[in-house]
N, C-alpha and C positions, 0 to 999 in steps of 0.2 A: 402691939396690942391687937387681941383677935376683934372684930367687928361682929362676927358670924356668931350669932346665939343659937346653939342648937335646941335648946327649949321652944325656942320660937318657932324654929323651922320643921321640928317634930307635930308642934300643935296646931298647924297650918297646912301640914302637909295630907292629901286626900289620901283615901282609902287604899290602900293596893295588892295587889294578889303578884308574886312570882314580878315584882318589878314594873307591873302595870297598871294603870288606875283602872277602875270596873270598869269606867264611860270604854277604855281601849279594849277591854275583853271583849264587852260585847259587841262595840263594832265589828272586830276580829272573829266575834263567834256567828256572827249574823252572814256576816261575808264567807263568811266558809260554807255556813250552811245553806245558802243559796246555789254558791257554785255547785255543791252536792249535790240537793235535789234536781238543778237544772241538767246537771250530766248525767244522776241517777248511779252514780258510782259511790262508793261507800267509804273506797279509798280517798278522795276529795278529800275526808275528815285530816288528813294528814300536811293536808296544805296550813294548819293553823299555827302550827309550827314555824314557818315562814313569817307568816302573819304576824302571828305575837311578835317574833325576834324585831320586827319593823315597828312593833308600835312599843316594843322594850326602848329602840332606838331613839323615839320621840318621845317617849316619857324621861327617859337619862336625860336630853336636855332642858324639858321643860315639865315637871308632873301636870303641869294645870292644863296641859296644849288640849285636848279636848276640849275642856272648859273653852278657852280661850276662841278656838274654831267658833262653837256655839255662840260664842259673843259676838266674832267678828261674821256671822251666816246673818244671826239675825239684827246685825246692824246696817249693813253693805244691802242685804234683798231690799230689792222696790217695795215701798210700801201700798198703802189702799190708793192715798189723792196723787199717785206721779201721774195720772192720766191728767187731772185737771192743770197741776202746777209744771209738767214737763219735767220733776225733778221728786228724787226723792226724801218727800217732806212729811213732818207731820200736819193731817190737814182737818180744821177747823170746822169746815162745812161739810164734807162726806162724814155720815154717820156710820160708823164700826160696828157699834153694837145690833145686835139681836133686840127688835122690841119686845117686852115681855106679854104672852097673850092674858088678858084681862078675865 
């Protein structure tokens, strides 16, 4: 018996261009176009190629892995109160927010 619903897995499954999710283009297309401008060569544009093929590789095993980075960056970074509690917590007494001016 198959377990694997591909209905499910089609309606679940994020956006993708050429086998990569957007979030990996434009990583891939940001990182290219740095390299470029910073060397000023044109040819640069042709490293994307590479690029992509790497982040083709990370999507085949997981679509979400971006997603998933994003989750795991902003759960792992220090938050606002690690200074007070030594650890990183949600913290009670430091105020986060922007007061609003009156």
């Amino acid at each position: 018996m198959n377990n694997h619903d591909p209905l499910f897995v089609a309606a679940t499954r994020p956006a993708m261009k050429w086998g990569v999710t957007l979030d990996g283009i434009i990583i891939a297309g940001a990182l290219v176009a740095i390299v470029m401008i910073a060397t000023k060569n044109p040819f640069a544009l042709l490293l994307y190629f590479p690029a992509h093929a790497l982040m083709y590789g990370l999507c085949m095993r997981d679509p979400r892995m971006f997603r998933l980075l994003l989750l795991w960056l902003s759960t792992k970074t220090k938050s606002l109160g690690w200074r007070h509690f030594g650890a990183a917590t949600a913290c009670p007494y430091v105020n986060t927010r922007k007061r609003a001016l009156l």
